[in-house]
C-alpha positions in Angstrom: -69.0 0.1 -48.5 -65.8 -0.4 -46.4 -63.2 1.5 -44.0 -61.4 2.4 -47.6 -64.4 4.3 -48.5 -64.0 7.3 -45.8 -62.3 10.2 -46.7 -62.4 11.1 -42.9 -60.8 8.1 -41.5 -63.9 6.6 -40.2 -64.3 3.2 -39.4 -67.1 0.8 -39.8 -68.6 -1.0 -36.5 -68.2 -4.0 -36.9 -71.2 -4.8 -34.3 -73.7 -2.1 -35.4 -76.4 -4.4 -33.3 -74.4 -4.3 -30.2 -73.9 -1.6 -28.2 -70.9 -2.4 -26.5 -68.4 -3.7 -29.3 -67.4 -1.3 -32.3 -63.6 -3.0 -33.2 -63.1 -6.3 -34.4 -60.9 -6.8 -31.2 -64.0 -6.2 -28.9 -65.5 -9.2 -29.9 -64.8 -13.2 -30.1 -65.6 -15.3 -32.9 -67.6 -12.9 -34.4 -69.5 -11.9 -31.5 -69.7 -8.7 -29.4 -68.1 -9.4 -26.0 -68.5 -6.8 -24.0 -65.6 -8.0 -20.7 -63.7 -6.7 -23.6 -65.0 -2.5 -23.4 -65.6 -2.0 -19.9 -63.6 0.4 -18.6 -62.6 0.8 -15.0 -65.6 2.7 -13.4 -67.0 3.8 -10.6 -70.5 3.7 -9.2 -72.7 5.3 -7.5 -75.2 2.7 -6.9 -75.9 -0.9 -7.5 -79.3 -2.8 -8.1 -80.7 -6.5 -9.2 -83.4 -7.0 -11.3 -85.4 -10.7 -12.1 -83.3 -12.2 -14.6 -80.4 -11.9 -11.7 -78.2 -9.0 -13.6 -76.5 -6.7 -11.2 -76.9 -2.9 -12.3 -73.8 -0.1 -11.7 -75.2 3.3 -12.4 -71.8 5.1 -13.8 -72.3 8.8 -13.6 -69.0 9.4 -15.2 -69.8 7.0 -18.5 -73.3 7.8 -18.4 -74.1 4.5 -18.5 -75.7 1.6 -16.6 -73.1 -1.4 -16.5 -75.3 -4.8 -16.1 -73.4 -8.3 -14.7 -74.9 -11.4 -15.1 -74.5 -13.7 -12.4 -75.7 -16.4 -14.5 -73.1 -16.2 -17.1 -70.4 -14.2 -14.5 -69.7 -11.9 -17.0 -70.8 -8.7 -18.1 -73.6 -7.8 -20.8 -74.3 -5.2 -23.0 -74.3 -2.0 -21.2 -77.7 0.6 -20.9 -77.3 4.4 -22.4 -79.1 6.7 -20.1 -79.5 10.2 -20.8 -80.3 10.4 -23.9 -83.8 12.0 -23.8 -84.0 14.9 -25.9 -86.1 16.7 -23.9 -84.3 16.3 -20.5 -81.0 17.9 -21.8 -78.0 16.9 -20.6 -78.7 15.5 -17.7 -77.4 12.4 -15.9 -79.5 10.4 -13.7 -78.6 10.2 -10.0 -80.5 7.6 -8.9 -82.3 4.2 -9.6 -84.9 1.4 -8.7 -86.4 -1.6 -10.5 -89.4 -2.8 -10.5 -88.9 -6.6 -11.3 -92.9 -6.9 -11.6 -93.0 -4.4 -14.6 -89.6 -5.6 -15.6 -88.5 -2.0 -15.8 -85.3 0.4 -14.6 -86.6 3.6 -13.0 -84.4 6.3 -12.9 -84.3 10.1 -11.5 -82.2 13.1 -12.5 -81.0 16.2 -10.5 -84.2 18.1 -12.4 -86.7 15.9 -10.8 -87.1 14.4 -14.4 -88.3 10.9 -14.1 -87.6 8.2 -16.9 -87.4 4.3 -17.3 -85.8 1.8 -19.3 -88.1 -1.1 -20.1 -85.9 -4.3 -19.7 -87.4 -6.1 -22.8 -86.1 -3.6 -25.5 -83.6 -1.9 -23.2 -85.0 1.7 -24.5 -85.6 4.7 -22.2 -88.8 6.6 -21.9 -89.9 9.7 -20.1 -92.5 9.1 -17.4 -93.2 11.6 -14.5 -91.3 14.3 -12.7 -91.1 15.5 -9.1 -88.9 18.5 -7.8 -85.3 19.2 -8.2 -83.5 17.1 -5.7 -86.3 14.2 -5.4 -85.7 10.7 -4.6 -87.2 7.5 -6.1 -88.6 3.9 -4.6 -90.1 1.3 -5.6 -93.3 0.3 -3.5 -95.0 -3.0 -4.8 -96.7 -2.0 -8.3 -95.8 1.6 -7.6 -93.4 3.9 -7.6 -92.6 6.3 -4.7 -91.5 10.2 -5.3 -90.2 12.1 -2.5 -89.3 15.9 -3.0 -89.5 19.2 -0.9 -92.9 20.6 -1.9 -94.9 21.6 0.4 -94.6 21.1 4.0 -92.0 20.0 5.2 -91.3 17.1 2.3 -93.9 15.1 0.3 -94.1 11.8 -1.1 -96.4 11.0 -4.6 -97.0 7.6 -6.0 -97.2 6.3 -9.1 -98.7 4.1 -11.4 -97.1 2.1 -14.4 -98.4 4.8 -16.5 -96.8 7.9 -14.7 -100.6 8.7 -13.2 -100.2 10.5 -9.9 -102.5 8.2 -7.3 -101.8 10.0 -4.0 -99.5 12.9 -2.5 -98.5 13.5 1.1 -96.8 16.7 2.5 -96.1 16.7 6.5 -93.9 14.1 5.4 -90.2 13.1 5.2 -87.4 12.2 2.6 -85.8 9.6 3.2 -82.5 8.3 1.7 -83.6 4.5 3.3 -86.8 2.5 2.2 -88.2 -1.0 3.1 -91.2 -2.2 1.4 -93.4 -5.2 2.7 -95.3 -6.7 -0.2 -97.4 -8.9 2.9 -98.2 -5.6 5.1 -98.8 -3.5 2.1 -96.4 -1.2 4.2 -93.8 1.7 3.4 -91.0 2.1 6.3 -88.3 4.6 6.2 -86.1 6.7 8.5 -87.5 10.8 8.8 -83.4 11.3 8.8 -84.7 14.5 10.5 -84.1 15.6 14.1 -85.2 13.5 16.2 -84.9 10.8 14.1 -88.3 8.2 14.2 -89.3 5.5 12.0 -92.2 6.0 10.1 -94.4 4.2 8.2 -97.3 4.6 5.3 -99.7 1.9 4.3 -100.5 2.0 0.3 -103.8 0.3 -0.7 -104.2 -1.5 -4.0 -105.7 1.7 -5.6 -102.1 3.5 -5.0 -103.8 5.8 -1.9 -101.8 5.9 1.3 -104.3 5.0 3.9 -102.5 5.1 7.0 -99.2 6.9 8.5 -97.8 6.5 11.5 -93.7 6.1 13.4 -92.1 5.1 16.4 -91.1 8.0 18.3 -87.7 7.3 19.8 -86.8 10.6 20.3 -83.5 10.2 21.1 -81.2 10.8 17.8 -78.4 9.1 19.5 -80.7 6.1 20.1 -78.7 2.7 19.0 -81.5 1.2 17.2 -81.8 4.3 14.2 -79.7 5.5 11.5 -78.4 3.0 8.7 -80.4 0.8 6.6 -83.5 -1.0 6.8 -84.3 -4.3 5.7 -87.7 -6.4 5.8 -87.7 -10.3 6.3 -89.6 -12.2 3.2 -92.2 -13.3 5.6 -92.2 -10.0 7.1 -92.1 -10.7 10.5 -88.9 -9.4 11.1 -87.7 -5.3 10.4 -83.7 -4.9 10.9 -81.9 -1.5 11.3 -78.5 -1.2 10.1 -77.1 -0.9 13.6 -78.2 -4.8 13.7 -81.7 -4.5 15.8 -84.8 -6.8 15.2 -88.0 -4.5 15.4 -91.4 -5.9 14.7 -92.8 -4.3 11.8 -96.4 -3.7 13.1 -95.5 -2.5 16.8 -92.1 -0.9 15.8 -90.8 -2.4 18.8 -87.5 -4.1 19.5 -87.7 -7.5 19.8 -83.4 -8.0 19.9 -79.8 -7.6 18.6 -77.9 -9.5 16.9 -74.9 -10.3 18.5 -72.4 -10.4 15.8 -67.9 -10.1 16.4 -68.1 -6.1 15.3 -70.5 -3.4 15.8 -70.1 -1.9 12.3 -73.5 -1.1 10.2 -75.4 -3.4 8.2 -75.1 -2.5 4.3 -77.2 -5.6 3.4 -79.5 -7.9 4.4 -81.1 -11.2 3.0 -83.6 -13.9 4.8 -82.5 -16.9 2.6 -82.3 -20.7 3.0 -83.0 -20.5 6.5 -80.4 -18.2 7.8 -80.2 -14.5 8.5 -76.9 -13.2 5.9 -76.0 -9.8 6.6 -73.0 -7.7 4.6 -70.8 -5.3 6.6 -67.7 -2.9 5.4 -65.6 -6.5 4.5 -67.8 -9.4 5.8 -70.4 -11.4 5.3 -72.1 -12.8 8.6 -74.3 -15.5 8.7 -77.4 -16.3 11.4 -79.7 -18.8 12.0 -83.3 -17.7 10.8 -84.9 -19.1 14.0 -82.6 -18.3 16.8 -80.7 -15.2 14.9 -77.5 -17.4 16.4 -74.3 -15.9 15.3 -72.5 -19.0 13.1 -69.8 -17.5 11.2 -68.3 -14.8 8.7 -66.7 -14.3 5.4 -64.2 -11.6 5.1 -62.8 -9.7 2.0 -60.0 -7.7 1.5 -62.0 -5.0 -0.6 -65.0 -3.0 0.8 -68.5 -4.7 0.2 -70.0 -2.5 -2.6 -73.7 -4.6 -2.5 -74.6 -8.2 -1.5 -77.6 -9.3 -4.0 -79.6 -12.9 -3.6 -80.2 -15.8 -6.0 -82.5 -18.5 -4.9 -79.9 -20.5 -4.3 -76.5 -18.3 -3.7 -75.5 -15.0 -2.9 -73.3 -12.4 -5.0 -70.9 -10.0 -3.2 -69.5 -7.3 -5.2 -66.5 -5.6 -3.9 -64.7 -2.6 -4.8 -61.2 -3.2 -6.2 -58.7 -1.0 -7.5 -59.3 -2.4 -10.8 -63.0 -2.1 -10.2 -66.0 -3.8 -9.8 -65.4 -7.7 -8.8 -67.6 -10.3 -7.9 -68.1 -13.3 -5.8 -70.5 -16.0 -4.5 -71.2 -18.0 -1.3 -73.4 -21.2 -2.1 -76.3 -21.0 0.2 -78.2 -24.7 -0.8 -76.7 -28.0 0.3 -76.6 -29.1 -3.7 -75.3 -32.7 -2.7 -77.7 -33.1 -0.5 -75.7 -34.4 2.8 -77.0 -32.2 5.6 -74.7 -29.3 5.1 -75.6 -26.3 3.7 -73.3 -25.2 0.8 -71.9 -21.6 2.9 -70.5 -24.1 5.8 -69.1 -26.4 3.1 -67.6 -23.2 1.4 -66.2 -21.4 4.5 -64.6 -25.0 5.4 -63.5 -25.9 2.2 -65.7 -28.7 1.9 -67.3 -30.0 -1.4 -70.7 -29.3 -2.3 -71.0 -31.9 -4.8 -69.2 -34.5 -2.6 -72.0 -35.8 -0.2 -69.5 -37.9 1.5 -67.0 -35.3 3.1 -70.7 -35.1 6.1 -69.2 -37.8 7.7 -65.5 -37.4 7.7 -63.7 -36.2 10.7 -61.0 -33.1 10.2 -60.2 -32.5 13.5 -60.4 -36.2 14.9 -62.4 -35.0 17.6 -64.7 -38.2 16.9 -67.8 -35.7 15.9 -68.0 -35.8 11.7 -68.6 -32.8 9.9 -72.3 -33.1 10.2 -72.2 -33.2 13.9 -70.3 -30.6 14.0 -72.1 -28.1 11.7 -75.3 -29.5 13.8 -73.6 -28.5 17.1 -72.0 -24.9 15.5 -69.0 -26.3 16.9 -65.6 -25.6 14.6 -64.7 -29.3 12.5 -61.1 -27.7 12.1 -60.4 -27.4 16.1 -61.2 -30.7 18.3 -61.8 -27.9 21.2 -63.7 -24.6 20.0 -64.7 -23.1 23.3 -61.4 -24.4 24.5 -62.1 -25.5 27.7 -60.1 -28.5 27.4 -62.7 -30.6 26.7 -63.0 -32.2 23.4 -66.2 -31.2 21.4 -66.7 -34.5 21.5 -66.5 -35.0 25.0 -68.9 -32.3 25.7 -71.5 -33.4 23.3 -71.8 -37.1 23.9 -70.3 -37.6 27.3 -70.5 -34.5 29.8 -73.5 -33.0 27.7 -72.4 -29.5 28.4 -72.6 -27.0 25.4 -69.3 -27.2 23.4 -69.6 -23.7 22.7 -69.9 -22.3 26.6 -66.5 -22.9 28.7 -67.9 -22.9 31.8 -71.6 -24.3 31.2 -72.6 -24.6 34.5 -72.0 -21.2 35.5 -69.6 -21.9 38.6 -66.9 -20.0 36.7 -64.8 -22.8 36.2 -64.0 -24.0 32.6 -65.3 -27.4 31.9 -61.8 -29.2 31.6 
């Protein structure tokens, strides 16, 4: 049967096992590509699951666009909505679970589904009320609706079993789960704001609560995001403050060129990489020592980690775009590949450690060793020479007056 065979003008799709091609012209070589259908959309939310695919929930298309930051392009897109018994609902929200290798997703009913990522099919599982929120905690997954007092949360398992509900409780639009504590921490985004935590045993059963009480809604350290270090050691609030995450207490800020909140954070290759409204800032792990910062043109949209890179995606006009910033030293030569990047330095060049841009007689590895600038012989320009201040005056090279008189160094 062909085209020529429809009385109603109906073509044939020519890639009835891909979802994203129908045309001839939406493929290559007889393959579906689908960079070739996706239309300029917007999102309401972006997530990364294990295989390192970014995922754009598109209200509008009712669809879930997935990039692949292996292959930096995109692949075939998810459906969503198409439970018969949810009607014509479109989800509002998402979370993966990259344990159970599944896409959760909630709709304005309360209606919970998910999309198992090995057949890409979507399945009813569990429902809260209208309104309700959805995380991912560990092996569970977190529910938070207004029933009973105040708000509650419920937890479930893989199999949409309810394991524990609590009321006197809080929704929050923020979540940061430790996998070492076994610990829940959100915001009560209520008045006065706290931070609050829940324990969850290995049963699902929340087996301790607790929060900081600030008190004081107008306190710097609340409101924003929260983010959890890997090794857990280390919680940070959008508004850029280290807490511990068994006390609650602050332990510092970092101290970063702009005030603006955090949007993303990542503990990575021994530095601290936060995203901002156009930058991307980088820390030492250790010290939390401010080293230096990408900026964009476009408005950071999400900021997702690879072992060995990061991916910023960016809001254009034209839509969703992507970037990277190498974080391993791939050559091998001392310097980590976002200092080679932001210096325009190889990373496959091991060589370019010891040359000298600047001919301040301190090579690049010095100088990324010292956080002094290779580009400008004189960063904290003092009129000393970086050089000069390293290996003959032995002041800091990044301090203009390190002895405190209030005299510059030169």
């Amino acid at each position: 049967m062909t085209a020529a065979d429809s009385s109603t003008g109906l073509v044939l799709d020519a890639f009835p096992q891909d979802a994203a091609c129908q045309r001839p012209e939406h493929g290559s070589n007889g393959r579906c590509d689908p960079n070739k259908t996706v239309p300029a959309f917007s999102t309401s939310q972006l997530v990364q699951d294990v295989t390192a695919a970014i995922y754009s929930l598109s209200p509008q298309h009712r669809q879930v666009f997935r990039w692949s930051a292996k292959s930096q392009s995109y692949l075939n897109p998810l459906f969503v909505g198409k439970i018969a018994s949810f009607g014509n609902e479109t989800p509002v929200q998402m979370a993966v679970n990259a344990t159970q290798q599944r896409l959760y997703l909630v709709y304005a009913s309360g209606r919970i589904s998910y999309i198992d990522l090995t057949d890409n099919k979507e399945k009813p599982f569990a429902g809260i009320d209208a309104g309700g929120r959805i995380g991912v905690i560990g092996q569970y997954l977190l529910g938070q609706d207004a029933t009973g007092a105040w708000s509650s949360h419920h937890i479930f398992d893989k199999n949409g079993v309810k394991t524990a509900m609590r009321d006197w409780n809080y929704q929050s639009a923020e979540l940061a789960w430790s996998d070492k504590l076994a610990r829940l921490f959100y915001f009560s985004d209520h008045s006065p704001n706290v931070i609050v935590y829940e324990d969850i045993s290995l049963a699902g059963k929340i087996t301790a609560y607790g929060e900081k009480s600030y008190h004081n809604d107008a306190d710097p350290r609340l409101g924003g995001r929260l983010f959890i270090s890997a090794d857990s050691t280390s919680l940070l609030t959008g508004a850029g403050w280290l807490l511990d995450p068994v006390s609650l207490t602050s332990m510092e800020k970092l101290q970063a060129p702009d005030s603006s909140q955090i949007r993303s954070a990542y503990w990575l290759q021994g530095q601290l990489v936060t995203a901002k409204e156009r930058q991307v800032q980088i820390f030492d792990q250790g010290s939390h020592r401010f080293r230096l910062q990408f900026s964009f043109t476009h408005s950071i949209a999400g900021m997702f980690q690879l072992p060995d890179l990061l991916v910023v995606a960016l809001h254009t006009p034209a839509g969703l775009a992507y970037q990277t910033i190498a974080m391993s030293d791939q050559d091998l030569d001392g310097l980590p590949g976002w200092w080679e990047q932001y210096y325009q330095l190889s990373n496959q060049n091991a060589a370019d450690a010891l040359t000298d841009p600047d001919k301040d007689e301190l090579n690049n590895l010095e100088e990324y060793q010292q956080a002094t600038d290779p580009t400008h012989s004189d960063t904290d320009q003092d009129g000393l020479s970086d050089c000069a201040e390293v290996k003959i005056q032995l002041n800091q090279p990044l301090i203009d007056a390190f002895d405190g008189d209030g005299l510059t160094d030169g």
